[in-house]
C-alpha positions in Angstrom: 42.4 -18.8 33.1 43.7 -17.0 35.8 47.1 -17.6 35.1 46.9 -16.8 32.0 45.2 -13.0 33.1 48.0 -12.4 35.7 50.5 -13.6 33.1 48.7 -10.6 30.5 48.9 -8.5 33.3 52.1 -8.4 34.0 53.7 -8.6 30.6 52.0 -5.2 30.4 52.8 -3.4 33.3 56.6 -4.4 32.4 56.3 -2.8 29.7 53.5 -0.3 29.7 55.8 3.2 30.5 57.7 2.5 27.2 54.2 2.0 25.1 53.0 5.3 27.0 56.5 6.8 26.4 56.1 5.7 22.1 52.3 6.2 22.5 53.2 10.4 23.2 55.9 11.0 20.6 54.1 9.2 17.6 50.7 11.1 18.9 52.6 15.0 18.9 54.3 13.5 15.7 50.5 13.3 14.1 49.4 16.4 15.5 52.3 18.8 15.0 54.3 16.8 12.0 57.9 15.6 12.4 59.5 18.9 13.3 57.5 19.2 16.4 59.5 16.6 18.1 62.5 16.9 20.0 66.1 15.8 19.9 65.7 13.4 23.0 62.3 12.3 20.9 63.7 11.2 17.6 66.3 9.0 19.9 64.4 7.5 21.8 61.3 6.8 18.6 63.5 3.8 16.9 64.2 2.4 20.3 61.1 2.4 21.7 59.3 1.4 17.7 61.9 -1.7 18.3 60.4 -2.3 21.9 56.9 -2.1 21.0 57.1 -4.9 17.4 58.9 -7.6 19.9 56.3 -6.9 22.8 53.8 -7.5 19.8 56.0 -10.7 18.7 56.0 -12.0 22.5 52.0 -11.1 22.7 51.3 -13.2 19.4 53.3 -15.9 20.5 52.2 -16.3 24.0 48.0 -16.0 23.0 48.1 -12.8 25.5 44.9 -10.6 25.8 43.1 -9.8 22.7 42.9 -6.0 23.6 46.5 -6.1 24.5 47.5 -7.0 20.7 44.8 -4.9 19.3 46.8 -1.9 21.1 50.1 -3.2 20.4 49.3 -3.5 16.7 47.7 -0.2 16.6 50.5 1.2 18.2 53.4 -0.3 16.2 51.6 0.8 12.9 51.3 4.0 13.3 54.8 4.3 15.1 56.2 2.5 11.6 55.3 5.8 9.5 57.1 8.1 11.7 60.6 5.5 11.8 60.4 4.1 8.2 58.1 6.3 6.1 59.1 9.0 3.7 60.6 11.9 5.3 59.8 14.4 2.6 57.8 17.2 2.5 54.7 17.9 0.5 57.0 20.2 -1.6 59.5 18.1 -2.2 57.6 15.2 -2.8 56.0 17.0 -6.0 59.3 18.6 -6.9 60.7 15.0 -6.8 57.9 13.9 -9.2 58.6 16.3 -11.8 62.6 15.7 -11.7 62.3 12.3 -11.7 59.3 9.7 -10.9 57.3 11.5 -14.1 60.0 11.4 -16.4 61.2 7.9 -15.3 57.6 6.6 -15.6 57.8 8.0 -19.6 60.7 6.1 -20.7 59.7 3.5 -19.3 56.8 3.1 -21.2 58.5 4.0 -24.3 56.5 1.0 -26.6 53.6 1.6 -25.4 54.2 5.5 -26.7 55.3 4.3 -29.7 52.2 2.1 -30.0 49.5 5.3 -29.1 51.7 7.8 -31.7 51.3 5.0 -34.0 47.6 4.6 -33.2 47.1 8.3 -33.4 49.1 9.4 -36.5 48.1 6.4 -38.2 44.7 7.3 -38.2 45.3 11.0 -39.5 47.5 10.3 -42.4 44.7 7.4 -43.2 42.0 10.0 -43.3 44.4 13.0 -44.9 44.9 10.7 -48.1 41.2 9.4 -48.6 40.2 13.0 -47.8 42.5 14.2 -50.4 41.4 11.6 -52.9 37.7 12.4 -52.3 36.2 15.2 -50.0 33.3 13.1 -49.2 35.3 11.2 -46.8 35.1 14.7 -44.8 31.3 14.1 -43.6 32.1 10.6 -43.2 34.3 12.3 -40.1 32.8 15.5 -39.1 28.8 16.9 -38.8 27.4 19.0 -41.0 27.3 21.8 -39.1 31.5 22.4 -38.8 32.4 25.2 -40.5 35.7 24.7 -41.5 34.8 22.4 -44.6 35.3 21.7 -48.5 32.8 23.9 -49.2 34.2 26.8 -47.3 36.4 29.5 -49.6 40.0 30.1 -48.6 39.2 33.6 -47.3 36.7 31.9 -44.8 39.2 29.3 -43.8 42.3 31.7 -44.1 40.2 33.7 -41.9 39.4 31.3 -39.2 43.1 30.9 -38.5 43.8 34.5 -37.3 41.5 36.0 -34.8 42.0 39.8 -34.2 42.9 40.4 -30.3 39.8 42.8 -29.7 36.9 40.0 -30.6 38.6 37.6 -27.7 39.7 39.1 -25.2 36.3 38.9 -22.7 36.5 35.2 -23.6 40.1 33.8 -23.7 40.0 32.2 -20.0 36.4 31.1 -20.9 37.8 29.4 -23.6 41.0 27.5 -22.1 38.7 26.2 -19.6 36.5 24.6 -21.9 39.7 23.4 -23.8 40.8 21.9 -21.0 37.9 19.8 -19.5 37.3 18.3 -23.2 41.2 17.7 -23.8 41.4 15.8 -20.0 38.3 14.0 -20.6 39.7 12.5 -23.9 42.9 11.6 -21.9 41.7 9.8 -18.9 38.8 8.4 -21.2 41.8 6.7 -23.2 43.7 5.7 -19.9 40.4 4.4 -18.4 39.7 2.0 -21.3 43.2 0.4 -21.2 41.8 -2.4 -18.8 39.8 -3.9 -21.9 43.5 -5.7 -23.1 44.0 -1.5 -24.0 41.7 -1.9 -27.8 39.3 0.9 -26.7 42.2 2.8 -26.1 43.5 2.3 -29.7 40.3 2.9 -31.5 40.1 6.1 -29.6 43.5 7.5 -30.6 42.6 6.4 -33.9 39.1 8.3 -33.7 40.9 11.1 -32.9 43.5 10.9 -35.4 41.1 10.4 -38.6 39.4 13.9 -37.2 42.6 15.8 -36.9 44.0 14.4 -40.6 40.6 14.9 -42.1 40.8 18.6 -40.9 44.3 19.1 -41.8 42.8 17.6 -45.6 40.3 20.5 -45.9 43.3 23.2 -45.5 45.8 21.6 -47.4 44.1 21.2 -50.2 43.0 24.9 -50.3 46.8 25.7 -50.0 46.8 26.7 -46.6 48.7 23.8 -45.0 51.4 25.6 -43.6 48.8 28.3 -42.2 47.1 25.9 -40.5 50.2 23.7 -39.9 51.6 26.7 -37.3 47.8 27.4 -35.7 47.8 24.0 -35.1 50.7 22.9 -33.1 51.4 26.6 -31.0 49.5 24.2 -28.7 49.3 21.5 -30.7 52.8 19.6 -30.0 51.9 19.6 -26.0 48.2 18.3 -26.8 48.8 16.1 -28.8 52.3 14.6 -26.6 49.4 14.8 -24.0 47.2 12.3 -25.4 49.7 9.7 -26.7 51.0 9.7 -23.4 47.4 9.2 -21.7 47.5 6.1 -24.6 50.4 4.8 -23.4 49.5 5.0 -19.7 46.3 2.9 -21.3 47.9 0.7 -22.7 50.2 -0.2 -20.3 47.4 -1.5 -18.2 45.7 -3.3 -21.1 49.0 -4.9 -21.7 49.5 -6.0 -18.1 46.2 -7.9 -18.2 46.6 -9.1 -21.3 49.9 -10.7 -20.5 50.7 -10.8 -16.8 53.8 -13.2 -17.9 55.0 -15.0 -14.5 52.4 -12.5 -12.2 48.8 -13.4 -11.5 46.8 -11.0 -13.0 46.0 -8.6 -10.0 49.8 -7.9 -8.9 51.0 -7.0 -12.8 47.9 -4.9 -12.8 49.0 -3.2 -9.5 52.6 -2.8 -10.9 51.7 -1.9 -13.8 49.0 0.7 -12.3 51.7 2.6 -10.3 53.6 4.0 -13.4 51.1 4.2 -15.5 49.3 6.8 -12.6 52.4 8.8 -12.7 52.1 9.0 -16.4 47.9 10.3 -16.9 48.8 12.9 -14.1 51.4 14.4 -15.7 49.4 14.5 -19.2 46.2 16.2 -17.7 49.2 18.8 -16.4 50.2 19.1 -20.0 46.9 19.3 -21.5 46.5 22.1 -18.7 49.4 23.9 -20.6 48.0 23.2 -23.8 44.7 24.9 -23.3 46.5 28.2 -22.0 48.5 27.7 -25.3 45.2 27.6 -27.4 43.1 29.5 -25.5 45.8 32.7 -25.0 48.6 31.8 -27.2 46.8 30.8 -30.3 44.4 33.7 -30.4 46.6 36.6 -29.4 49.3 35.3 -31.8 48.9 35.5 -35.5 52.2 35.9 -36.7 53.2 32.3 -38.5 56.7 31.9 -37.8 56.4 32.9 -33.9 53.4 30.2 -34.0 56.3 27.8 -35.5 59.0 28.8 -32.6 57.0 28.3 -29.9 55.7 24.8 -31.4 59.6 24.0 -32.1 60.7 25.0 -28.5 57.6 22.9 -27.1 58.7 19.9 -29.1 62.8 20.4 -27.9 61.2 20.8 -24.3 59.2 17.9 -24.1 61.7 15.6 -25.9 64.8 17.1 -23.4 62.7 16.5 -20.7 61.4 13.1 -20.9 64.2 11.3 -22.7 67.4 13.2 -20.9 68.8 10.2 -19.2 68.2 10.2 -15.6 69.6 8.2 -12.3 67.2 5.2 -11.8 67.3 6.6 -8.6 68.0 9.8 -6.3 68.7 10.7 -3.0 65.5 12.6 -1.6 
């Protein structure tokens, strides 16, 4: 027993100055960041990381002093951050996201896209038709309370399209934030749900589709389907892109569970989690935009064919933006 202590002893005081020496640099490296170390510092950090992980190696191998590999461990771990770990900034670490990691993480889930437009559109051009076919369908979607319904005269639905500037204004921001908590709420509600092999997920974007083409029945058949067509999508094209893409990022983890393929469950969860997480945080930034476009855009604008431009522009934006191809990877 006390062999082994003198051997435990010794091993450390050979080495102890170039622990302390590691011990300071990654410690001001915590406190003060990166740039607050010196020239001699960032020299002597891979050296001394190097030191410290075969001191640990030695210490595991040799059965050495419990508190001497608790430090060691401690030591090496957080020293590995400072050698290996990203040496990007906050900025460019979000900069880096938008030029890259979100747009990668899109096309790459470019079925599962397909599969929530599908889901989504699907639903609306189901309810349009029935809708059209018989009105009654209408409360089989909506409450009775909506006022934009069959019964309403065009000038009542004409007039709900176009909202003169001086009856908004107090309330616009109001508004977009309201706009905005629903919309998100949808969104992660539809990513959230993608663990149940992603069929919540669908009956959700379908839920939401039969609304939107059971709404878009009640105008078109009054003859105000292009009216309602450029009211819609000033915002609508980024809303809607918003929430396909939050059914994508849910089905993408329903369709890792469902088939994990070679992968136990867990680790094609995981995978799958990391791309589908850079998908639902850029959506909840769209939706973001799209309650500034409905809550500002769509209510100070009544001019149909700028509604159409900026619906247009949104739609050449998003599509340039996702789908231009991209490096699978960058230098940071």
């Amino acid at each position: 027993m006390n062999d082994r202590v003198m051997k435990s002893y010794r091993f450390r005081e050979e080495r102890q100055e170039a622990w302390e020496s590691l011990d300071r640099i990654v410690t001001r490296a915590e406190k003060r960041g990166v740039k607050a170390l010196s020239d001699e510092d960032m020299m002597a950090l891979p050296r001394l990381y190097r030191q410290a992980v075969s001191s640990l190696s030695v210490a595991r191998s040799i059965s050495l002093d419990q508190n001497v590999l608790a430090y060691l461990e401690t030591l090496c771990a957080r020293a590995y951050f400072f050698v290996y770990g990203t040496r990007a900034s906050m900025g460019t670490r979000i900069a880096q996201y938008f030029r890259r990691d979100w747009p990668l993480a899109v096309q790459g889930a470019l079925w599962p896209t397909l599969l929530a437009f599908f889901c989504l559109f699907g639903g609306a051009l189901l309810a349009f038709f029935l809708c059209l076919q018989d009105m009654e369908w209408y409360w089989t979607f909506h409450p009775g309370w909506e006022l934009r319904n069959p019964d309403a005269s065009v000038e009542t639905l004409r007039d709900t399209l176009y909202t003169e500037e001086t009856d908004i204004a107090d309330m616009l921001a109001a508004f977009a934030g309201q706009l905005f908590s629903h919309n998100s709420g949808i969104a992660i509600f539809a990513f959230a749900l993608g663990f149940c092999f992603g069929l919540p997920t669908a009956i959700l974007l379908i839920y939401n589709g039969v609304y939107l083409g059971s709404f878009f029945a009640v105008f078109w058949q009054k003859g105000l389907g292009p009216e309602l067509t450029g009211w819609l999508f000033i915002h609508g094209v980024t809303e809607l892109f918003a929430v396909i893409l939050a059914g994508a990022a849910g089905f993408m983890i329903g369709g890792a569970v469902a088939f994990p393929g070679t992968k136990s469950r867990m680790q094609s969860l995981k995978d799958a989690g990391n791309s589908a997480a850079l998908v639902i945080i850029g959506a909840v930034l769209m939706l973001f935009i799209a309650a500034l476009l409905e809550g500002f855009g769509r209510q100070m604008i009544n001019v149909d064919l700028t509604r159409y431009i900026i619906a247009i522009l949104s739609l050449v934006f998003w599509l340039t933006y996702f789908y231009w191809p991209r490096a699978a990877r960058e230098e940071s």
